[in-house]
N, C-alpha and C positions, 0 to 999 in steps of 0.2 A: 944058694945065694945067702951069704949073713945077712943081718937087719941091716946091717950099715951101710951093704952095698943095696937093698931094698929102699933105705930112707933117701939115699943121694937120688937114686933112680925117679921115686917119687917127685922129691923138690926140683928136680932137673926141668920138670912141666914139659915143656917141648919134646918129644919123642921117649915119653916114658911111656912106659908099659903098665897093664894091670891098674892098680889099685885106685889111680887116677880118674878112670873110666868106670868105676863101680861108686856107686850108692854107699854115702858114708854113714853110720853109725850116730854122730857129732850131732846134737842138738843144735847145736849152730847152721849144720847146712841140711837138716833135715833132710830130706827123703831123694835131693837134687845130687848129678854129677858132682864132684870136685871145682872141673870146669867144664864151662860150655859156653858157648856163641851166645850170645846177646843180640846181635843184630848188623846190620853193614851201614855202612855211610861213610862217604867222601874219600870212596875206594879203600877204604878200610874194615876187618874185621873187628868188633869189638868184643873179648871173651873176659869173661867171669872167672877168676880164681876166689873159691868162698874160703881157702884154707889161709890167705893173706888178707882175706877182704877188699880186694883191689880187681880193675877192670883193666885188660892189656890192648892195646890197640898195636892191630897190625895188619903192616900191608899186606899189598899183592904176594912179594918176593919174600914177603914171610919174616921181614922185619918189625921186631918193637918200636915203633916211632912216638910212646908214648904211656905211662901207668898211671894209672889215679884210684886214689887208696881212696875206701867209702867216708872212712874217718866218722863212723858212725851215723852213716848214710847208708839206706836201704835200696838194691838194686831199683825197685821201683823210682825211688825219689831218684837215681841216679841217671835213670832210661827217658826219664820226663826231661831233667835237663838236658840231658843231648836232644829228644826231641825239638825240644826250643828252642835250643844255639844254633842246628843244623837241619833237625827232620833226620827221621831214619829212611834209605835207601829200601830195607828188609829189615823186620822188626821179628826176631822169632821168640823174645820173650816176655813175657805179661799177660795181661788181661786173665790169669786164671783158666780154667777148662773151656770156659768161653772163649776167649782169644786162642785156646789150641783149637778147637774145632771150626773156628771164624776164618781160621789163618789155612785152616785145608781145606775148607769148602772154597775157597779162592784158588788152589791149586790145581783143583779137580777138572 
């Protein structure tokens, strides 16, 4: 596979393979996936892309119904205001090691 058919694969997001699911390098998104789940609400998933800096909200049936770029807003600051406008349904990101271990001792 050339880089080019690697790169499109990549920015394709939805049904790419590989590189997307590994731990980036990028000072920017330090040690985290590419993307990942944020949390649900109002029958929606809300996922993280750190390589656009934007949040993709999508439904059940697995449509975009919505993107909002941080515009120099930090996932945190951006997790608070959804919780305000709406409340999260399932919240799987924040709180640091504490909210990972808070959020599975609730599961258990």
């Amino acid at each position: 596979m050339s880089k080019s058919d690697t790169a499109s694969k990549e920015s394709a997001g939805h049904g790419s393979t590989g590189a997307s699911h590994i731990s980036s390098p990028d000072p920017q998104l330090g040690h985290r996936p590419a993307y990942f789940v944020l949390g649900r609400t109002r029958d929606c998933d809300y996922v993280a892309d750190l390589r656009t800096r934007t949040v993709h909200v999508v439904s059940d049936d697995g449509e975009r119904v919505h993107r909002y770029h941080l515009n120099g807003k930090t996932l945190d600051e951006f997790v608070g205001a959804v919780d305000e406008a709406y409340g999260w349904d399932e919240l799987l990101y924040g709180g640091g090691i504490a909210g990972v271990i808070e959020r599975s001792e609730v599961g258990v």
